[in-house]
Chimera marker file (.cmm) of the C-alpha trace (Angstrom):
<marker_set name="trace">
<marker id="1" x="6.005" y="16.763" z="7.012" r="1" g="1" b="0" radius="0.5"/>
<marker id="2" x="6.510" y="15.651" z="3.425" r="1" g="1" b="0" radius="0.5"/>
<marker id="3" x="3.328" y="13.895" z="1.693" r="1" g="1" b="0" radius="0.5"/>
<marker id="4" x="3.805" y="12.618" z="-1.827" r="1" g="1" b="0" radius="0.5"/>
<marker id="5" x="6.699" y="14.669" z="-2.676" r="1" g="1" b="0" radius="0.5"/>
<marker id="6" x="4.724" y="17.987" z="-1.590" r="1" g="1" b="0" radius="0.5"/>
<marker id="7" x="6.129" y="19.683" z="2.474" r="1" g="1" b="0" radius="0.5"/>
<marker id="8" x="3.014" y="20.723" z="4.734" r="1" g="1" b="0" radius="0.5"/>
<marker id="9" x="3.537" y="22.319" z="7.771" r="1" g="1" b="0" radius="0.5"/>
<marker id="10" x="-0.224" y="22.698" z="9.908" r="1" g="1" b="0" radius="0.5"/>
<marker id="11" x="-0.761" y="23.151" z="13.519" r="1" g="1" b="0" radius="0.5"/>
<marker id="12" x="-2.984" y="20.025" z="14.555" r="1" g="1" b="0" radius="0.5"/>
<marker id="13" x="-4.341" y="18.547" z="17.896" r="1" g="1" b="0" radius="0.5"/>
<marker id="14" x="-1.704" y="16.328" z="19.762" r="1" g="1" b="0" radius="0.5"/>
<marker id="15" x="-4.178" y="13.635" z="19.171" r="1" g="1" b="0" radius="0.5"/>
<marker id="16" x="-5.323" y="13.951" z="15.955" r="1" g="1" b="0" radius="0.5"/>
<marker id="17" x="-4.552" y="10.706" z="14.059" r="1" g="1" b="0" radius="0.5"/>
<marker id="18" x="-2.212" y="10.199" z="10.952" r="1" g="1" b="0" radius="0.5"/>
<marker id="19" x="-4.876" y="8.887" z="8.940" r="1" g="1" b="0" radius="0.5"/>
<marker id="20" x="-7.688" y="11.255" z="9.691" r="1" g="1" b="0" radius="0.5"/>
<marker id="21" x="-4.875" y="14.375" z="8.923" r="1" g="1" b="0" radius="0.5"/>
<marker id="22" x="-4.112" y="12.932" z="5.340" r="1" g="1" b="0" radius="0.5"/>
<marker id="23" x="-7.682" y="12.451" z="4.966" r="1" g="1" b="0" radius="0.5"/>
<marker id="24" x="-9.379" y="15.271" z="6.381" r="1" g="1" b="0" radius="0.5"/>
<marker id="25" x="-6.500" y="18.178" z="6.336" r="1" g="1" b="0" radius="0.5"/>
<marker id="26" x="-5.021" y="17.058" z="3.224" r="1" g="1" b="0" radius="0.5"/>
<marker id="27" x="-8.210" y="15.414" z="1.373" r="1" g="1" b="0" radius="0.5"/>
<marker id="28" x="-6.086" y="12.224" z="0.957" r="1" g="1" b="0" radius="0.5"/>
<marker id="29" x="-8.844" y="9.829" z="0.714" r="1" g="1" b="0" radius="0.5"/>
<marker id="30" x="-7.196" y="6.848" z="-0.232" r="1" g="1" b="0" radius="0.5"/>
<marker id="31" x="-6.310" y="6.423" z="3.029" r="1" g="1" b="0" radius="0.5"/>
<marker id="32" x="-9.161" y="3.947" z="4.270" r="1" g="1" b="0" radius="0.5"/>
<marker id="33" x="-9.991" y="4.022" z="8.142" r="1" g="1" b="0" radius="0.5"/>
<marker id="34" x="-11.195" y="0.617" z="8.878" r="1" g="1" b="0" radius="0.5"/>
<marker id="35" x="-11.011" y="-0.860" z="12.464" r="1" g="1" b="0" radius="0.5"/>
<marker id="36" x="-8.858" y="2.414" z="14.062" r="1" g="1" b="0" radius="0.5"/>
<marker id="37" x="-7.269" y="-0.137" z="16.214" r="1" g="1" b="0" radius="0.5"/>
<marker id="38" x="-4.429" y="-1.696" z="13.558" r="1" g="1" b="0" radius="0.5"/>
<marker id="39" x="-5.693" y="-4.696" z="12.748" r="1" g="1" b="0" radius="0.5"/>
<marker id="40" x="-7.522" y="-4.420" z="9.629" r="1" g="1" b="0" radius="0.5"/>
<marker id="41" x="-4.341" y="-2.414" z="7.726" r="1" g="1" b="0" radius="0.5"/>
<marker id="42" x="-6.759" y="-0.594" z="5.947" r="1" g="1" b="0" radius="0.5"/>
<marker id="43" x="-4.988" y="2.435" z="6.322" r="1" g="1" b="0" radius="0.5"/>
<marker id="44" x="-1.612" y="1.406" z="5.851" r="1" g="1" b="0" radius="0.5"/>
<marker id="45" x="0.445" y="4.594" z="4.815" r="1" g="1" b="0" radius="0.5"/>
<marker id="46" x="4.928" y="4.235" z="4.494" r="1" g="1" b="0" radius="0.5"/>
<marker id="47" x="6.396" y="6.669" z="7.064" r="1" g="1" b="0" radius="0.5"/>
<marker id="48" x="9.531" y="7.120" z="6.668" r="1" g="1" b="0" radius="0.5"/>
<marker id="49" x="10.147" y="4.051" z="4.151" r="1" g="1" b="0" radius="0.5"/>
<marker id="50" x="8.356" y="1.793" z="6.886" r="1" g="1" b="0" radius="0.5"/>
<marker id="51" x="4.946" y="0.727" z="6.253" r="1" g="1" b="0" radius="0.5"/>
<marker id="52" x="2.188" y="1.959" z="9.302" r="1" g="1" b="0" radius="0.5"/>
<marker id="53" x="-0.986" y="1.921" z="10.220" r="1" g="1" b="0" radius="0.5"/>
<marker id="54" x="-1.680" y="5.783" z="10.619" r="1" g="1" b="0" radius="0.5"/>
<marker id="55" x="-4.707" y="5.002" z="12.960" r="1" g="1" b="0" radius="0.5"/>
<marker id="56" x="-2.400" y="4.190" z="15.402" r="1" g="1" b="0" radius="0.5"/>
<marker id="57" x="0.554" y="6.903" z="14.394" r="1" g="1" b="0" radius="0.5"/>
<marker id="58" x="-0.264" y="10.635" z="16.033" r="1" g="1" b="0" radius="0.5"/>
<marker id="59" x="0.306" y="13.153" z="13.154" r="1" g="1" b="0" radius="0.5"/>
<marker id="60" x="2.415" y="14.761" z="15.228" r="1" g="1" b="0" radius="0.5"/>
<marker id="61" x="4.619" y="12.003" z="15.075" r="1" g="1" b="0" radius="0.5"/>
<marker id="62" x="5.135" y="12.330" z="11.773" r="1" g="1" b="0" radius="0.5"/>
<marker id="63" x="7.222" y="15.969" z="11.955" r="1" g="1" b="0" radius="0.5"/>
<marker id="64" x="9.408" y="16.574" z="9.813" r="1" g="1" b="0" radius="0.5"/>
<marker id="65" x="8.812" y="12.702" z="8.326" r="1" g="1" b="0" radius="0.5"/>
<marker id="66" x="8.289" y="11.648" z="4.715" r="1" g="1" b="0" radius="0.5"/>
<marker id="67" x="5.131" y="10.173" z="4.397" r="1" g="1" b="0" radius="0.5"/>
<marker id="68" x="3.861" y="8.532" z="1.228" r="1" g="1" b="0" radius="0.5"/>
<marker id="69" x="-0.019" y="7.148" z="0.735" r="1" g="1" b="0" radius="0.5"/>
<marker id="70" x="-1.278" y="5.435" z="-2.110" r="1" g="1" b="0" radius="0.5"/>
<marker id="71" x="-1.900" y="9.040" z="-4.069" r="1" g="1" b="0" radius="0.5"/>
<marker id="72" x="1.573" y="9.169" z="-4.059" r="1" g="1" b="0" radius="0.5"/>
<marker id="73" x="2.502" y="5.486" z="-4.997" r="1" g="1" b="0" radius="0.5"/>
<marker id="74" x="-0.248" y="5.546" z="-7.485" r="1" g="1" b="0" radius="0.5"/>
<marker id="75" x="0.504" y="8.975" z="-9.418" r="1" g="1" b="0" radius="0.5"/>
<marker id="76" x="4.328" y="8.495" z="-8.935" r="1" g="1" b="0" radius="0.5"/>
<marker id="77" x="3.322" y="4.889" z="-11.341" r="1" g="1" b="0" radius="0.5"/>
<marker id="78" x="5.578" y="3.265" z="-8.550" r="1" g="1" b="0" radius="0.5"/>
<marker id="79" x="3.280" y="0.771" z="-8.067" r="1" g="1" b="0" radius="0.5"/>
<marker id="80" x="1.309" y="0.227" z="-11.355" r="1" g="1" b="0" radius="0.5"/>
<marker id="81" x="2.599" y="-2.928" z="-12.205" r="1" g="1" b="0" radius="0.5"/>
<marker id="82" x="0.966" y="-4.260" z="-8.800" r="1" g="1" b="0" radius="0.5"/>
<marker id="83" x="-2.216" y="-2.464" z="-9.799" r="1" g="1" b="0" radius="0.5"/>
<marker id="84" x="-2.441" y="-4.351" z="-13.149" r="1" g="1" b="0" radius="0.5"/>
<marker id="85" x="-2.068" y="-7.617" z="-11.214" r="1" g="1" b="0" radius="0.5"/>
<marker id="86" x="-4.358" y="-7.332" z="-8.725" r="1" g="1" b="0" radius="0.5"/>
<marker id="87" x="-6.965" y="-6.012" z="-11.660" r="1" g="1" b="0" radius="0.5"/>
<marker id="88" x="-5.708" y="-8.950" z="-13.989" r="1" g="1" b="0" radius="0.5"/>
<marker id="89" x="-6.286" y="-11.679" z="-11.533" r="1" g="1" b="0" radius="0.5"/>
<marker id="90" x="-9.379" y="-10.358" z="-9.791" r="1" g="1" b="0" radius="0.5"/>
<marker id="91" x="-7.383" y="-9.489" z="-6.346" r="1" g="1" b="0" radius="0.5"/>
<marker id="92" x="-9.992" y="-6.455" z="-5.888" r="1" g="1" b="0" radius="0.5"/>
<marker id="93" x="-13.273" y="-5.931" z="-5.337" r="1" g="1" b="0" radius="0.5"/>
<marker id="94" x="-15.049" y="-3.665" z="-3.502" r="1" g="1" b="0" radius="0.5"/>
<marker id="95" x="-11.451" y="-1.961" z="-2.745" r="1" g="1" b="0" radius="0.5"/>
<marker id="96" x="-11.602" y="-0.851" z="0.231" r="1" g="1" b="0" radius="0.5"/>
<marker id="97" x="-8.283" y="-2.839" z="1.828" r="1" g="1" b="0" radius="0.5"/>
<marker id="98" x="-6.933" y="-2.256" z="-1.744" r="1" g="1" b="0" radius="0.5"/>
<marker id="99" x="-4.760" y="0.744" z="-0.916" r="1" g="1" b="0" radius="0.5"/>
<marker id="100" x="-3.029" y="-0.644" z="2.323" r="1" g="1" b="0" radius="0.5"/>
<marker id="101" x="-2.664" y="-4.192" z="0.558" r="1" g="1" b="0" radius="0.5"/>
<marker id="102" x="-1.026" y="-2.329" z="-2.437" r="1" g="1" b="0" radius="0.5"/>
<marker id="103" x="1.284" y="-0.504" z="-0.093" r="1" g="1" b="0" radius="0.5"/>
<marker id="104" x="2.301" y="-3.679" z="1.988" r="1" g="1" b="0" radius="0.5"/>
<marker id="105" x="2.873" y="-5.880" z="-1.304" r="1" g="1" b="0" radius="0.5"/>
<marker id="106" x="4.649" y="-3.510" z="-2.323" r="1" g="1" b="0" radius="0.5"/>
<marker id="107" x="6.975" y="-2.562" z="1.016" r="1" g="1" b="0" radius="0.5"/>
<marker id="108" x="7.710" y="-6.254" z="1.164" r="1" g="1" b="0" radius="0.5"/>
<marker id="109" x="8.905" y="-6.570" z="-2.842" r="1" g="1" b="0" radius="0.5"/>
<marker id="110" x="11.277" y="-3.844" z="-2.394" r="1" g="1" b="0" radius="0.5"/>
<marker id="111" x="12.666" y="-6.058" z="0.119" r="1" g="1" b="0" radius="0.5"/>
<marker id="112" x="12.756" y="-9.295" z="-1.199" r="1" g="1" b="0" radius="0.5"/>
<marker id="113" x="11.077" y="-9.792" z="-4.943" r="1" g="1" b="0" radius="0.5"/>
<marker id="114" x="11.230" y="-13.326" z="-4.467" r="1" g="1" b="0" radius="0.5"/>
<marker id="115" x="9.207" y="-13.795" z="-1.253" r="1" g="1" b="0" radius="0.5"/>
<marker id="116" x="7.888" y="-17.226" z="-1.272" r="1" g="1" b="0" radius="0.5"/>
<marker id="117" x="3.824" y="-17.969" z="-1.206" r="1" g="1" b="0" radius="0.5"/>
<marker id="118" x="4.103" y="-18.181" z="2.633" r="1" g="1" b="0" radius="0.5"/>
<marker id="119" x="6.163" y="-15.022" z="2.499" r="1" g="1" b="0" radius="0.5"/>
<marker id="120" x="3.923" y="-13.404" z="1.046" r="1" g="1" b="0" radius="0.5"/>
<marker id="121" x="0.773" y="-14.855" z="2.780" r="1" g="1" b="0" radius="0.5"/>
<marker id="122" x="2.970" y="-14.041" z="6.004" r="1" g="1" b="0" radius="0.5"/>
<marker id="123" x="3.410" y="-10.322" z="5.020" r="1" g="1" b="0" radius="0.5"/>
<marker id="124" x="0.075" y="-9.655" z="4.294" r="1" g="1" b="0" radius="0.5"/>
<marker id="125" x="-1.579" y="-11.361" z="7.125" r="1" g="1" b="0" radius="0.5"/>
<marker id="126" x="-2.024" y="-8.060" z="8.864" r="1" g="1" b="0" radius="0.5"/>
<marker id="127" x="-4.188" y="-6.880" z="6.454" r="1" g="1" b="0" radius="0.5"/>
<marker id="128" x="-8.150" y="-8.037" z="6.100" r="1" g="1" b="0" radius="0.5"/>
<marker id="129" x="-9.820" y="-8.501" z="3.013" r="1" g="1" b="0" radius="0.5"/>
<marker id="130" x="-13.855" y="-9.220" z="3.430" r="1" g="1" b="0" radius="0.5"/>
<marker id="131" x="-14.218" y="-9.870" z="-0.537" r="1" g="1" b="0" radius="0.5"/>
<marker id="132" x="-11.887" y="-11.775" z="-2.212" r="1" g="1" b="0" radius="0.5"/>
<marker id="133" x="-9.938" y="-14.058" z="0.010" r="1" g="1" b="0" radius="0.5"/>
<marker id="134" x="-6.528" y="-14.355" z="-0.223" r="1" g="1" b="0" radius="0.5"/>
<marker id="135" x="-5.273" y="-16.408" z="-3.084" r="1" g="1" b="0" radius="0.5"/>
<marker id="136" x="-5.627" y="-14.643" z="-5.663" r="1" g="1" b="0" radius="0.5"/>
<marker id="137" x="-4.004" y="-11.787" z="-3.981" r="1" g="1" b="0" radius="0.5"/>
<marker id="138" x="-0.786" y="-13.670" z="-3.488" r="1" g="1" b="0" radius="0.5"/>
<marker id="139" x="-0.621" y="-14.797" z="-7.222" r="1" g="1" b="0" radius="0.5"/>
<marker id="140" x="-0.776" y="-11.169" z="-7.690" r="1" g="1" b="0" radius="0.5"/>
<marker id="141" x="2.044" y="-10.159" z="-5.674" r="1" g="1" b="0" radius="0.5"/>
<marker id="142" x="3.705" y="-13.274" z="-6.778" r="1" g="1" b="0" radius="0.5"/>
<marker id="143" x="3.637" y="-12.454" z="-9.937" r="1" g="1" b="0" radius="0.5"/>
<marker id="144" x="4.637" y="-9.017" z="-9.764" r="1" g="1" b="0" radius="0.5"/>
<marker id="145" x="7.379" y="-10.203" z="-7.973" r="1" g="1" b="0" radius="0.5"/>
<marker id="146" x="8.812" y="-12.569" z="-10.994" r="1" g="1" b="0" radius="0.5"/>
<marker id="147" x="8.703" y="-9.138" z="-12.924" r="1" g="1" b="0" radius="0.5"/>
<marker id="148" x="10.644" y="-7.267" z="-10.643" r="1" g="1" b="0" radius="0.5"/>
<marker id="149" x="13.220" y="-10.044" z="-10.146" r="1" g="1" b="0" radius="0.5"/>
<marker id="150" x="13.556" y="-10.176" z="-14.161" r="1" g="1" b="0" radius="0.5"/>
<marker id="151" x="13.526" y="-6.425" z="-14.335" r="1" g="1" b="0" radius="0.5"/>
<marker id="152" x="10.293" y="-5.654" z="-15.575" r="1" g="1" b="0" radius="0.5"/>
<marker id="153" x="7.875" y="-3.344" z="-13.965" r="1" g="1" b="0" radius="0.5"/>
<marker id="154" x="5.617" y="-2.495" z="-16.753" r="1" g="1" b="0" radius="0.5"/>
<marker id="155" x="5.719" y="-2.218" z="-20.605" r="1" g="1" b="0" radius="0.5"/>
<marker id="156" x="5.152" y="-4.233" z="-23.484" r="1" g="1" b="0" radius="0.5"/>
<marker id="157" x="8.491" y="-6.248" z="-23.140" r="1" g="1" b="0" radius="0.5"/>
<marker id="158" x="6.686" y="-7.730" z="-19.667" r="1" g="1" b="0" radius="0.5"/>
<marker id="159" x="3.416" y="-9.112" z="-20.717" r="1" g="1" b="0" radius="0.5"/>
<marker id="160" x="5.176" y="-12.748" z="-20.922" r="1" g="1" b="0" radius="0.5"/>
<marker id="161" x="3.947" y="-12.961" z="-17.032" r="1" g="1" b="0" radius="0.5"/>
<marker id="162" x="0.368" y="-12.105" z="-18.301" r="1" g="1" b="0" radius="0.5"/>
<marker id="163" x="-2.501" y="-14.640" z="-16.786" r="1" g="1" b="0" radius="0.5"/>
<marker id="164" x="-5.040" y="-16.219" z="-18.565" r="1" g="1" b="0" radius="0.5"/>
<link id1="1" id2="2" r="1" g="1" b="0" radius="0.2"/>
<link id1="2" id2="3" r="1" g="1" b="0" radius="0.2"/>
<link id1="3" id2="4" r="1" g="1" b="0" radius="0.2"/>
<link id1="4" id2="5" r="1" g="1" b="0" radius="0.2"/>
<link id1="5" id2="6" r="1" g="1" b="0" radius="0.2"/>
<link id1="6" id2="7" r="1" g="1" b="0" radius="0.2"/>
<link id1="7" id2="8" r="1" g="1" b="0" radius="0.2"/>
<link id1="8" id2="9" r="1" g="1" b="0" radius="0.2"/>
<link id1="9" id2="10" r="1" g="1" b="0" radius="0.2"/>
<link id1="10" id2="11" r="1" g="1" b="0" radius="0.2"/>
<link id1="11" id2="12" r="1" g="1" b="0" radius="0.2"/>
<link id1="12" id2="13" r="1" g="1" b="0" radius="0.2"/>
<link id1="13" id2="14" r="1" g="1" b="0" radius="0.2"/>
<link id1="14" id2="15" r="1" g="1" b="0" radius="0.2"/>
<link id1="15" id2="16" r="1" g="1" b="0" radius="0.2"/>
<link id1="16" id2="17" r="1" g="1" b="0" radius="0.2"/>
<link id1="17" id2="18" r="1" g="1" b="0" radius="0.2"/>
<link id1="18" id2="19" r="1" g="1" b="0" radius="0.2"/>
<link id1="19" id2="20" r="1" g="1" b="0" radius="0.2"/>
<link id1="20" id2="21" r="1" g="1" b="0" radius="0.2"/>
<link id1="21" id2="22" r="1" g="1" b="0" radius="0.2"/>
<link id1="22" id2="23" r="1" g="1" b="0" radius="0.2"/>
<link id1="23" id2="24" r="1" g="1" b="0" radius="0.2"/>
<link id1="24" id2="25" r="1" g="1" b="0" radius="0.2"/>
<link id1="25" id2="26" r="1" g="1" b="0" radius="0.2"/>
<link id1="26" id2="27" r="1" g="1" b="0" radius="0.2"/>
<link id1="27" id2="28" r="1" g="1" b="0" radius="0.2"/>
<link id1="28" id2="29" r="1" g="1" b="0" radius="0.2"/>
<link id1="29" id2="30" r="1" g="1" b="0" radius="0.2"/>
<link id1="30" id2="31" r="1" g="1" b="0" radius="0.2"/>
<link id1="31" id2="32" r="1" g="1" b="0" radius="0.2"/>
<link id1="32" id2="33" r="1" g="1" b="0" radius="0.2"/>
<link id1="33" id2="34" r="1" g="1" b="0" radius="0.2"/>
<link id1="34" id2="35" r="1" g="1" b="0" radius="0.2"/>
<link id1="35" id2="36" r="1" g="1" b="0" radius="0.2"/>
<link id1="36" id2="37" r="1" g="1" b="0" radius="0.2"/>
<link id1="37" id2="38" r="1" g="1" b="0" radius="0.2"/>
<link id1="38" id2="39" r="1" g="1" b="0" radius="0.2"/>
<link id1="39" id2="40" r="1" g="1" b="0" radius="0.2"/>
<link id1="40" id2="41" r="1" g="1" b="0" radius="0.2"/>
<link id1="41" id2="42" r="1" g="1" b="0" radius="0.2"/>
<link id1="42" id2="43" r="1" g="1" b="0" radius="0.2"/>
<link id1="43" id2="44" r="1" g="1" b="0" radius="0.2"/>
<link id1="44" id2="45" r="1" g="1" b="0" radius="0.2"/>
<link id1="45" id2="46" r="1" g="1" b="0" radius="0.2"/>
<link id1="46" id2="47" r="1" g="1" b="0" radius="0.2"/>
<link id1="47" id2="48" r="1" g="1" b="0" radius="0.2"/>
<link id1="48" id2="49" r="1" g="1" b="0" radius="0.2"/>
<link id1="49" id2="50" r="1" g="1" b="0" radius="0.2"/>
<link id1="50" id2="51" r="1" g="1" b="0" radius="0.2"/>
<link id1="51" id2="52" r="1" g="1" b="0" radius="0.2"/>
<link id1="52" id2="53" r="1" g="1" b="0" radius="0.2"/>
<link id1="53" id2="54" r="1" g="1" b="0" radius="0.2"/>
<link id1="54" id2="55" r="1" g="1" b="0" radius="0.2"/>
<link id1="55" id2="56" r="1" g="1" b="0" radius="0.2"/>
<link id1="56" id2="57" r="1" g="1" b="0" radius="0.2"/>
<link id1="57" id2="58" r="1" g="1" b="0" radius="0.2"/>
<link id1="58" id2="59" r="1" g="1" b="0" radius="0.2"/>
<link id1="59" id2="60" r="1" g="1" b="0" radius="0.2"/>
<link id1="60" id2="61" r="1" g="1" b="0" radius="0.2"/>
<link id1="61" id2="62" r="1" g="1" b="0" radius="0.2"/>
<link id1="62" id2="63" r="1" g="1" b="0" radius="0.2"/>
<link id1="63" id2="64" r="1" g="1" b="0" radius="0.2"/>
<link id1="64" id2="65" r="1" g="1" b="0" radius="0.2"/>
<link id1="65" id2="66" r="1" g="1" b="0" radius="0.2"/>
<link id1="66" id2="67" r="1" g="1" b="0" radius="0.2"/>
<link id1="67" id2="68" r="1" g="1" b="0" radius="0.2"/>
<link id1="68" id2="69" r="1" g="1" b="0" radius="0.2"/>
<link id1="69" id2="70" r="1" g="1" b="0" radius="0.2"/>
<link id1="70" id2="71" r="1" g="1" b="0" radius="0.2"/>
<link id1="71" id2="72" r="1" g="1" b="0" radius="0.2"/>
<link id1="72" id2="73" r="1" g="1" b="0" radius="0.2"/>
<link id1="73" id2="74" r="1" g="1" b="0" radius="0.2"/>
<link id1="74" id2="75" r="1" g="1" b="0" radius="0.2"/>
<link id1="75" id2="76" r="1" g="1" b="0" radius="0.2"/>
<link id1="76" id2="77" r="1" g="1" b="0" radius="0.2"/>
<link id1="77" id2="78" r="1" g="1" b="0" radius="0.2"/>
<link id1="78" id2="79" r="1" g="1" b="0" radius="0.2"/>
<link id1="79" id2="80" r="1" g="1" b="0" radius="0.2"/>
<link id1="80" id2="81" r="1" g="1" b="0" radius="0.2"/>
<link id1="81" id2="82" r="1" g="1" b="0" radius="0.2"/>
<link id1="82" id2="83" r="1" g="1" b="0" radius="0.2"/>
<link id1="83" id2="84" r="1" g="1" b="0" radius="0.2"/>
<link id1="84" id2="85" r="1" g="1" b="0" radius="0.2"/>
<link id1="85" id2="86" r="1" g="1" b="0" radius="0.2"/>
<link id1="86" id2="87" r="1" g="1" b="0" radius="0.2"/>
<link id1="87" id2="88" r="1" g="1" b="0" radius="0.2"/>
<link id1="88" id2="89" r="1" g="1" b="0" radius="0.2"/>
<link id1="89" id2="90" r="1" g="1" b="0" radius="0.2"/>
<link id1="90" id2="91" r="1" g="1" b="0" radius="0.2"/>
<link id1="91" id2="92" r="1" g="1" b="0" radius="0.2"/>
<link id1="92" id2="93" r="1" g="1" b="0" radius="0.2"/>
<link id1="93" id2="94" r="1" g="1" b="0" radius="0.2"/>
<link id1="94" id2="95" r="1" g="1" b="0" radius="0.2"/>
<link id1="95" id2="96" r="1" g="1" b="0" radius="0.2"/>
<link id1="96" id2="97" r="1" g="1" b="0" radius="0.2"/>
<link id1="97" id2="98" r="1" g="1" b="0" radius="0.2"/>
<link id1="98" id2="99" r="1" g="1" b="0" radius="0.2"/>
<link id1="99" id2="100" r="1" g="1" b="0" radius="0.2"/>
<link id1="100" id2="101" r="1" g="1" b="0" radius="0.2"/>
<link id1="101" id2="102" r="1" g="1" b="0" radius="0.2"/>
<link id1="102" id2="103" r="1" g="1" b="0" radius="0.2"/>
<link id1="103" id2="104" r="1" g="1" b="0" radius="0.2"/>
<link id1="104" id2="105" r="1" g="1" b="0" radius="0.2"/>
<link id1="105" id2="106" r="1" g="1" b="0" radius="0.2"/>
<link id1="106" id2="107" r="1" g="1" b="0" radius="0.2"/>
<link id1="107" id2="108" r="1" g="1" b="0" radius="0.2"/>
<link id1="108" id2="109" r="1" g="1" b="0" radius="0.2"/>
<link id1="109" id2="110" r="1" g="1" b="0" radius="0.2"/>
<link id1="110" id2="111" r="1" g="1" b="0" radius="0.2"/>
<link id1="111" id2="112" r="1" g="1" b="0" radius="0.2"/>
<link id1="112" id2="113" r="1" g="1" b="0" radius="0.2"/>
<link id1="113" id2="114" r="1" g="1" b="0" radius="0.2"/>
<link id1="114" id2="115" r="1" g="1" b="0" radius="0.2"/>
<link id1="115" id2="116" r="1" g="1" b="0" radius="0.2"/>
<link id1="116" id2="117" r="1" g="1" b="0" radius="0.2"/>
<link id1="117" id2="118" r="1" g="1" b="0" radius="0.2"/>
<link id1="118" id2="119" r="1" g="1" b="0" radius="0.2"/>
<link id1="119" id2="120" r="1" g="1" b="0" radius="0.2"/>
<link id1="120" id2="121" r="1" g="1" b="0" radius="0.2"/>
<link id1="121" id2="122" r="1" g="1" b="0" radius="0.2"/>
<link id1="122" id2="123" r="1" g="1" b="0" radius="0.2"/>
<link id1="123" id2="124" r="1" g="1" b="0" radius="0.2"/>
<link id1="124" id2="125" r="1" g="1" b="0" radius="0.2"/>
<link id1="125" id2="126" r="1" g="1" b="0" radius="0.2"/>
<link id1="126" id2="127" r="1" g="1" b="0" radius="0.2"/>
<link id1="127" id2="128" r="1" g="1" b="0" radius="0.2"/>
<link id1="128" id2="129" r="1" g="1" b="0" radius="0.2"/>
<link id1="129" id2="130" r="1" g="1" b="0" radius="0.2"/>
<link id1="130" id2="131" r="1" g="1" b="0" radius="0.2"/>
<link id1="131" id2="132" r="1" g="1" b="0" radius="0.2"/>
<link id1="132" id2="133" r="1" g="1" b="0" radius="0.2"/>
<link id1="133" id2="134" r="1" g="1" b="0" radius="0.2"/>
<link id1="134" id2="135" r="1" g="1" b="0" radius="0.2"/>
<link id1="135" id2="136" r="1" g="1" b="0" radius="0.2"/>
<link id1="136" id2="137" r="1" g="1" b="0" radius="0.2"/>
<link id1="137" id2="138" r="1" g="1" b="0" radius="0.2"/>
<link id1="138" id2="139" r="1" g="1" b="0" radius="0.2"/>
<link id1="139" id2="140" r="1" g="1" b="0" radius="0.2"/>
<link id1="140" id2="141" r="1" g="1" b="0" radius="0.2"/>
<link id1="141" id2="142" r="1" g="1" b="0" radius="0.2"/>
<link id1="142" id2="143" r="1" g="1" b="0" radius="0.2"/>
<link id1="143" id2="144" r="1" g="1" b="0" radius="0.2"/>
<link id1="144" id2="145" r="1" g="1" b="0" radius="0.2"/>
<link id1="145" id2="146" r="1" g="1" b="0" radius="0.2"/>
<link id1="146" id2="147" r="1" g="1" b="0" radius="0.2"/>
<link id1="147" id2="148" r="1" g="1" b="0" radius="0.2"/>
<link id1="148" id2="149" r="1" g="1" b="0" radius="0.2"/>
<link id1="149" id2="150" r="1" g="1" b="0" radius="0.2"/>
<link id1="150" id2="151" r="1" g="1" b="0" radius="0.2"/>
<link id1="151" id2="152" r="1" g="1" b="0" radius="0.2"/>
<link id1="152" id2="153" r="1" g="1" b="0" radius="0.2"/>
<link id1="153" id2="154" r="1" g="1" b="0" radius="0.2"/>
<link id1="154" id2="155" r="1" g="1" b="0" radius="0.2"/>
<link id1="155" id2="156" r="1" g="1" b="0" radius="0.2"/>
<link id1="156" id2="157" r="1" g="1" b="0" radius="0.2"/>
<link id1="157" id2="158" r="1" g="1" b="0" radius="0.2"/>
<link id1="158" id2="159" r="1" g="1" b="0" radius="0.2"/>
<link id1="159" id2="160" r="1" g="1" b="0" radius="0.2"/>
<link id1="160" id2="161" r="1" g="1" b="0" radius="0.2"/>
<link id1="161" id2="162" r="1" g="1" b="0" radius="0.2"/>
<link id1="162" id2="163" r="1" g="1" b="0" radius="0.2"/>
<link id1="163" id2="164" r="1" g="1" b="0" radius="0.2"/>
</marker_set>
């Protein structure tokens, strides 16, 4: 499989989990492991261009797949622009669903930039957050969103959208 740009090829259990091969095999730790049932979305990871919960996804489902975690997202600076957000309006705090909400805001503004409130709130429902409740997580992605549809991503030329 591809991860992050970079091809691995291992032999690994039939059973062996998605998520515990990117973070055990690979030392891809941003990959949380929450619930291991695919509820919590902790450990959200895009296979293929589709977002899934790789504690439900065998690794050896993934063969020959592109898989991209939030290493990958992050480093790439694909997603920066919903990292400053989500720092600027508080949408983090202990971090721990961070990654697989980053990854799902993300998924669904590559679709459709101007997803309403209840879009958004719809898109993320699959993924818990014990800290900071949801609201300022959808201003966030909201945000974000208003950039994206105007062109912006990051830069100087897009702190207009800037809270305060």
């Amino acid at each position: 499989m591809t991860v992050n740009g970079m091809v691995y090829e291992r032999w690994v259990e039939p059973r062996l989990h998605l998520g515990d091969f990117l973070r055990e095999e690979l030392g891809l730790k941003g990959t949380h492991l929450g619930c291991e049932h695919g509820v919590c979305g902790a450990c959200t990871v895009v296979l293929d261009g589709d977002i899934v919960r790789s504690c439900l996804t065998l690794a050896v489902q993934a063969d020959g797949a592109m898989v991209d975690t939030i290493e990958g997202k992050s480093e790439s600076g694909a997603i920066r622009d919903l990292q400053d957000a989500f720092l600027e309006r508080n949408a983090l705090q202990c971090g721990f669903c961070t990654p697989g909400l980053l990854l799902t805001a993300d998924a669904l503004l590559d679709a459709d930039p101007g997803a309403s409130r209840a879009d958004i709130r719809h898109h993320i429902s699959g993924n818990y957050c014990r800290c900071t409740g949801y609201h300022a997580v959808v201003d966030a992605i909201e945000a974000v969103g208003r950039l994206r549809q105007s062109g912006c991503q990051t830069g100087p030329q897009c702190q207009g959208d800037r809270h305060e």
